[in-house]
LOTI-155642 format. One record per residue (C-alpha): residue number from 1; x, y, z. Coordinates in steps of 0.2 Angstrom, whole numbers. Layout:
BEGIN
NUM; X; Y; Z;
...
This chain:
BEGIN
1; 305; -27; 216;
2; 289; -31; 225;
3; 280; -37; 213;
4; 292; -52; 210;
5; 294; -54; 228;
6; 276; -59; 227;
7; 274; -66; 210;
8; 289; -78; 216;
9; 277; -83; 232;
10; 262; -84; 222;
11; 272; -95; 209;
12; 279; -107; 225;
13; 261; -107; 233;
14; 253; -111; 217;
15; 264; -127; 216;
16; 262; -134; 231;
17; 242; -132; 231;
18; 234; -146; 220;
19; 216; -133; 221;
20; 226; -123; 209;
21; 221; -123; 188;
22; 236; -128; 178;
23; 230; -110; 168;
24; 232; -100; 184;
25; 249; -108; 186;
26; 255; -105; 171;
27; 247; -85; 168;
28; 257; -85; 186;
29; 275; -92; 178;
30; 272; -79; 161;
31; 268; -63; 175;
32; 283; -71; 184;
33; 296; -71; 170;
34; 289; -54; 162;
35; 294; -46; 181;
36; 312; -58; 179;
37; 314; -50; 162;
38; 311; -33; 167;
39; 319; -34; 185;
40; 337; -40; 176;
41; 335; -27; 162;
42; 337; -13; 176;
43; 345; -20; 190;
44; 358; -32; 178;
45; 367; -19; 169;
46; 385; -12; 172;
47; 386; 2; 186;
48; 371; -5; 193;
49; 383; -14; 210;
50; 376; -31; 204;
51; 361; -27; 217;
52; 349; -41; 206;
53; 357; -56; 212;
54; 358; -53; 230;
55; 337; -47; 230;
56; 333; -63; 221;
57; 345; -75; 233;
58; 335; -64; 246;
59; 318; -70; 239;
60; 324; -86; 240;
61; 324; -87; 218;
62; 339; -96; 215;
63; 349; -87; 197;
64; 348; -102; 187;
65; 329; -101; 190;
66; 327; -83; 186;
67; 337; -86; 172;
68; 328; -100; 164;
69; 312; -89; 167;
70; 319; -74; 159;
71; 325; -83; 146;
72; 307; -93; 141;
73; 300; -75; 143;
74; 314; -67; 129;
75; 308; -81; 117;
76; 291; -76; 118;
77; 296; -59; 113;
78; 303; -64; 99;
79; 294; -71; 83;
80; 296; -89; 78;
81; 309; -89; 61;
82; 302; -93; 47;
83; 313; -109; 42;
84; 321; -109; 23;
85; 315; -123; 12;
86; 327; -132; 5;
87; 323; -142; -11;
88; 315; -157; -11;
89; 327; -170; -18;
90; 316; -185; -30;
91; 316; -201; -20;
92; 327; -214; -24;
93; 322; -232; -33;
94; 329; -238; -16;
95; 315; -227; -8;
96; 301; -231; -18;
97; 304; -248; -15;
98; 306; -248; 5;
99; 289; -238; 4;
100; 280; -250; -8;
101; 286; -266; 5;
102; 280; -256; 20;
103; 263; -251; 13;
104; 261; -270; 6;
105; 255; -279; 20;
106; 240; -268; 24;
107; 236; -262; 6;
108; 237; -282; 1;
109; 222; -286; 16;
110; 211; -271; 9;
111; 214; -273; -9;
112; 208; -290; -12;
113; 202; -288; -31;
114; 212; -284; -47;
115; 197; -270; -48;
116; 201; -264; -30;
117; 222; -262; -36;
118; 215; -250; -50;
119; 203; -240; -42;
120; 214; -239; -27;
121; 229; -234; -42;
122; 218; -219; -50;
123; 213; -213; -34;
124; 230; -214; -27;
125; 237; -204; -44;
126; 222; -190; -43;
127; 226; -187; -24;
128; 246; -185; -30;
129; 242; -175; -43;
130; 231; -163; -34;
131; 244; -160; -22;
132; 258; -157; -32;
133; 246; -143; -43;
């Protein structure tokens, strides 16, 4: 309990002081919601006479604070999911076309020459191809 009665002053001293790193504050906040985590895992559970939120209103840590810190420290237990892939549709005609009129105008003030439109073509077809392989 007393290590997050002082990492909640260090935190609110390390706000208020400008000489203070940005890295300091923040390896503060990460100690700060590690203690919060493992303060409400003990003190939070049934039988326990709900004695967590009466320390931290003592501290002067309001509950939604400790929870929003206890919460940012659960997600950085857990490992990002790996999102499913879904198939990738083909475009439209629709689609092509709305990305042929927005590349126009730039690809019109580059490609002057009928041998610019071509070279810029194969190049264009190579680099598709190679990423699609």
């Amino acid at each position: 309990m007393r290590e997050v009665a002082s990492l909640w002053s260090s935190q609110r001293t390390s706000t208020a002081a400008v000489r203070k790193s940005r890295e300091q504050l923040a390896q503060i906040r990460r100690d700060l919601s590690k203690s919060l985590y493992e303060l409400k895992n003990l003190l939070a559970k049934t039988g326990r006479g709900g004695k967590g939120a009466p320390y931290l209103r003592s501290m002067g840590v309001s509950l939604s604070t400790a929870d929003r810190y206890v919460t940012k420290w659960t997600l950085s237990l857990a490992p990002p999911e790996k999102l499913l892939t879904e198939e990738v549709s083909p475009p439209t005609t629709d689609t092509i076309n709305e990305l042929v009129a927005k590349l126009r105008p730039k690809l019109s003030r580059v490609l002057t020459t009928q041998e610019a439109i071509s070279e810029f073509m194969a190049a264009l077809a190579v680099s598709l191809n190679d990423r699609n392989s």
